[in-house]
N, C-alpha and C positions, 0 to 999 in steps of 0.2 A: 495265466500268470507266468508260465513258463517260458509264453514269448516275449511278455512284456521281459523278465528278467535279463533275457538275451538281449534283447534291445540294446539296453542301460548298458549291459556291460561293453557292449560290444562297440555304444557307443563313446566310452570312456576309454576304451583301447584304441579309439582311432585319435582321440585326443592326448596320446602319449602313456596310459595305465593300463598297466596288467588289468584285462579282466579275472576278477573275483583271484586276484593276485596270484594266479595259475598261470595265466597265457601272455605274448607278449604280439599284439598283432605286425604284421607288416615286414619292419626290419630288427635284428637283434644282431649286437658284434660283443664278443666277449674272448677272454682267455681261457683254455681250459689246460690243466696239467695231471696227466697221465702218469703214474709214476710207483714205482715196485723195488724193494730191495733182496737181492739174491738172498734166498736162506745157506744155512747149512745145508752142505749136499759130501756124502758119503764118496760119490765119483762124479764123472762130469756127466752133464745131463743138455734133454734139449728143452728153448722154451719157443713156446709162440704166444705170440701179441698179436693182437687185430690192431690194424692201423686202416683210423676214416680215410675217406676219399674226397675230393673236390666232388661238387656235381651240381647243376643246374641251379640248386637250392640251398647251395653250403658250397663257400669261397673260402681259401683258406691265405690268407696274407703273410703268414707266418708257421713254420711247421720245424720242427728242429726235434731231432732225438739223441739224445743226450746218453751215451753209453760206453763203459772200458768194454764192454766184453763186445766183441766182433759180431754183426749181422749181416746179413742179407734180408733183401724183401723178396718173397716171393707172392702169389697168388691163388687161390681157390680153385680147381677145378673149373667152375663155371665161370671162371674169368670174374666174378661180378666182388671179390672183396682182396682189398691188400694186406699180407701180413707179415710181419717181422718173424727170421728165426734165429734165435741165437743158443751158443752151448758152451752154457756156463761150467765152472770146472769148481772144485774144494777151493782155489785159490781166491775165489770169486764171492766167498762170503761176504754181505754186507754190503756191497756194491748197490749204487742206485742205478736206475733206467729210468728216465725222463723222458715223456714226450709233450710236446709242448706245442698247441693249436692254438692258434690268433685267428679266429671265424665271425665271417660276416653270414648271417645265416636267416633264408627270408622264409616265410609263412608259404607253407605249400599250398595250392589248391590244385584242381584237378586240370592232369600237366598230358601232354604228349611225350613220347619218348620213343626213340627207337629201342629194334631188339622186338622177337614174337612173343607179344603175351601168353601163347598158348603154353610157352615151358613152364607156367605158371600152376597149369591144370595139375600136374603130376605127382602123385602121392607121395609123402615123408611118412618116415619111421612110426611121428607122434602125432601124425595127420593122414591118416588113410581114407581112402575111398572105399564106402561102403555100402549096403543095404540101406542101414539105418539112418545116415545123415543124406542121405536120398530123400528117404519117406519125411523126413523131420524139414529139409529145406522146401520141397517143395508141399508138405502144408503150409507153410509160413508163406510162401510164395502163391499159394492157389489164386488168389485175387488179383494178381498182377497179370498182365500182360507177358505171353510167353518171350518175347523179343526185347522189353524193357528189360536188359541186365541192370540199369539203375536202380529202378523202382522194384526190382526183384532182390539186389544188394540192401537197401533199405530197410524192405522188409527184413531181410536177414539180423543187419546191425539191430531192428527193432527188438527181434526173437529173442539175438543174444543178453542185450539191456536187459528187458525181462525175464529170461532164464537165470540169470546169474547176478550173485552180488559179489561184491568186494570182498577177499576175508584171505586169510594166510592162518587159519588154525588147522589145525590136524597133521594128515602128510600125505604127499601126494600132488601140492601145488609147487609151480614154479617150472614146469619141464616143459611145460608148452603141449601137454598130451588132450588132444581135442577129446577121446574118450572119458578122461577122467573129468575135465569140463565138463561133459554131459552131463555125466552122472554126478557127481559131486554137486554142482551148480555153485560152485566158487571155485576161488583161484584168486592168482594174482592176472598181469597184465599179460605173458605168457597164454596162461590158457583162458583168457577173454578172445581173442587174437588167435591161437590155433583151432580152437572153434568154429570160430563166425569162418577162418579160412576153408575149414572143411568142409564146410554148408556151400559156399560158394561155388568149391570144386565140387562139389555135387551135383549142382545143375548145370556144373561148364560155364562157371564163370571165373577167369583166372583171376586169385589171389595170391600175394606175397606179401614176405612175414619182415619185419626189420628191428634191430635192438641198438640203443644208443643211450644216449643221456640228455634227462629234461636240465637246465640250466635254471635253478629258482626267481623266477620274476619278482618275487617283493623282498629279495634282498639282490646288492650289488656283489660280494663277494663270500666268499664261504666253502665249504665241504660240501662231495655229493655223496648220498650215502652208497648209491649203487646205480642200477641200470633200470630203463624203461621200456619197453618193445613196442609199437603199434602195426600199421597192416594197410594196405592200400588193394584195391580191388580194380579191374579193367573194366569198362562201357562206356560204349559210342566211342570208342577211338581212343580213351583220354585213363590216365589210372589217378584212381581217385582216393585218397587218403580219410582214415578213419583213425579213432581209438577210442574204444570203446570201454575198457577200464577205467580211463580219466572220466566217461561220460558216466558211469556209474558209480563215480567217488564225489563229480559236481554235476546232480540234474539240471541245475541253472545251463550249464553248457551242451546238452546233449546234441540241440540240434545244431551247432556250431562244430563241434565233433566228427559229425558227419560230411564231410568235404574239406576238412583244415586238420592242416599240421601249425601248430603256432609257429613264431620262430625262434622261442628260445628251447630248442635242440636241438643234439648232433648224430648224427645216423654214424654208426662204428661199424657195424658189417648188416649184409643183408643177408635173406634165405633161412633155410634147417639144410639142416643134413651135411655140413660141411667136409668137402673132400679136398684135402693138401696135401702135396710132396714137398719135404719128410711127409709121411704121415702119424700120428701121434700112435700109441699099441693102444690106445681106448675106442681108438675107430674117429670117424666123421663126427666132427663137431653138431650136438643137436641143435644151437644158436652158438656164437662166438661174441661173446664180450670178454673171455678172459681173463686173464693172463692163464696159459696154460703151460707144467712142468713136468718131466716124467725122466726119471734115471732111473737105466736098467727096465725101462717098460712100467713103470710106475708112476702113480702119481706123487708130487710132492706139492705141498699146499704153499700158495704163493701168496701174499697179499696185496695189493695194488691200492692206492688210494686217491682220490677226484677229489680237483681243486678248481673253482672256478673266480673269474674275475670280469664285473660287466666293462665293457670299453662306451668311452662316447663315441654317441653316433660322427659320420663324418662328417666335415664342413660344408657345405655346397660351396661350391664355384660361382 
């Protein structure tokens, strides 16, 4: 039943419809509007904003940032995200920051890329390497072929589906901490995604983490309430996309899940552990979706708000 389900939808997304009005296959262009107003601040302060990137998979036709108060872009450490810093002052109450992305954005499948997968292998703070996700990967893995990292990743996405459901009660989710995924066996999309990544590095199969925003397929315009993360894993040459949160909120979609990124969304920065000069006095970012504030080494709470708007597709020629 579960393939036939995929079928249908899948087949109805090639026909121009959101499958099960979640996914949007192929090609997706739309507006999206990034956008934050200076609080109250006692003295002047610094902020950072993550700002997406072009990339093989997300076109950007239009990008404009809209701001009085003075920035620079700078870069992450490991060169792999761009970010805005600026240092607002008391004068600067109330003040908007606008960023404004016009993105043509395609359905990922499993892509080539330069750059060494293996930096991929290397532990984070809320993803370590250890004993345990050793012993727990490779039961999951026993049956596989010690050389298939494909069919040894599958199993894994398989482990985590069934380890974990969907749920945001209690406390403890959202930080992307592969340990408390374990044990909890809920989470949000964060630690569906730091999990299966740790499982991965545990048999030496490199994974990486990424957080952006799903863009609503069965409506044209609207609010986003927040962020999404998913995860992509490296074999045979090609790094292949998963999200396995979505696939345990729609089983109709799981096995679709497994090799695709739809195309309605926008990757905002990649990685954990993030390291930038300035650096923030909270340390390295665990994920960066932002906006992040701190006077006097503190944090001040910022609010940001996502707007989105679908575009028509282009004309053909």
């Amino acid at each position: 039943m579960k393939t036939l389900l995929l079928t249908l939808t899948t087949l109805f997304a090639a026909n121009g419809f959101a499958a099960n009005n979640t996914i949007v296959r192929g090609t997706d262009r739309f507006e999206l509007v990034y956008q934050l107003t200076v609080p109250e601040l006692s003295a002047s302060g610094r902020l950072w904003i993550p700002l997406a990137k072009p990339d093989a998979h997300q076109k950007f036709e239009v990008l404009t940032i809209q701001s009085p108060v003075a920035w620079h872009r700078t870069q992450d450490a490991a060169g792999r995200n761009d970010i805005l810093v600026l240092e607002p002052g008391p004068a600067d109450q109330g003040e908007r920051i606008t960023l404004r992305y016009q993105v043509t954005r395609m359905e990922k499948r499993a892509h080539r890329e330069a750059g060494d997968p293996k930096v991929h292998l290397r532990a984070e703070r809320l993803v370590p390497l250890n004993a345990r996700f050793i012993t727990i990967a490779r039961a999951a893995t026993a049956k596989m072929k010690a050389n298939d990292d494909h069919a040894r990743a599958q199993a894994l996405y398989q482990h985590v589906l069934d380890h974990m459901r969907y749920s945001k009660a209690g406390k403890g989710w959202g930080r992307g901490d592969a340990l408390y995924a374990c044990d909890a066996r809920t989470g949000n999309c964060t630690d569906f995604h730091a999990y299966f990544i740790a499982l991965c590095r545990a048999i030496n199969i490199p994974a990486r983490f990424a957080i952006g925003f799903t863009i609503p397929a069965d409506k044209n315009a609207g609010a986003i309430g927040g962020y999404h993360c998913w995860a992509e894993f490296h074999a045979n040459g090609k790094w292949v996309p998963v999200d396995i949160s979505e696939a345990d909120k729609h089983p109709e979609l799981a096995d679709y899940y497994f090799g695709h990124h739809p195309a309605n969304r926008l990757e905002l920065s990649r990685g954990r552990d993030i390291t930038i000069t300035p650096a923030p006095k909270a340390g390295p970012f665990n994920y960066f979706f932002g906006p992040h504030l701190e006077v006097n080494g503190k944090e001040v709470p910022v609010k940001a708000t996502f707007e989105f708007k679908r575009l028509p597709a282009h004309s053909k020629q």
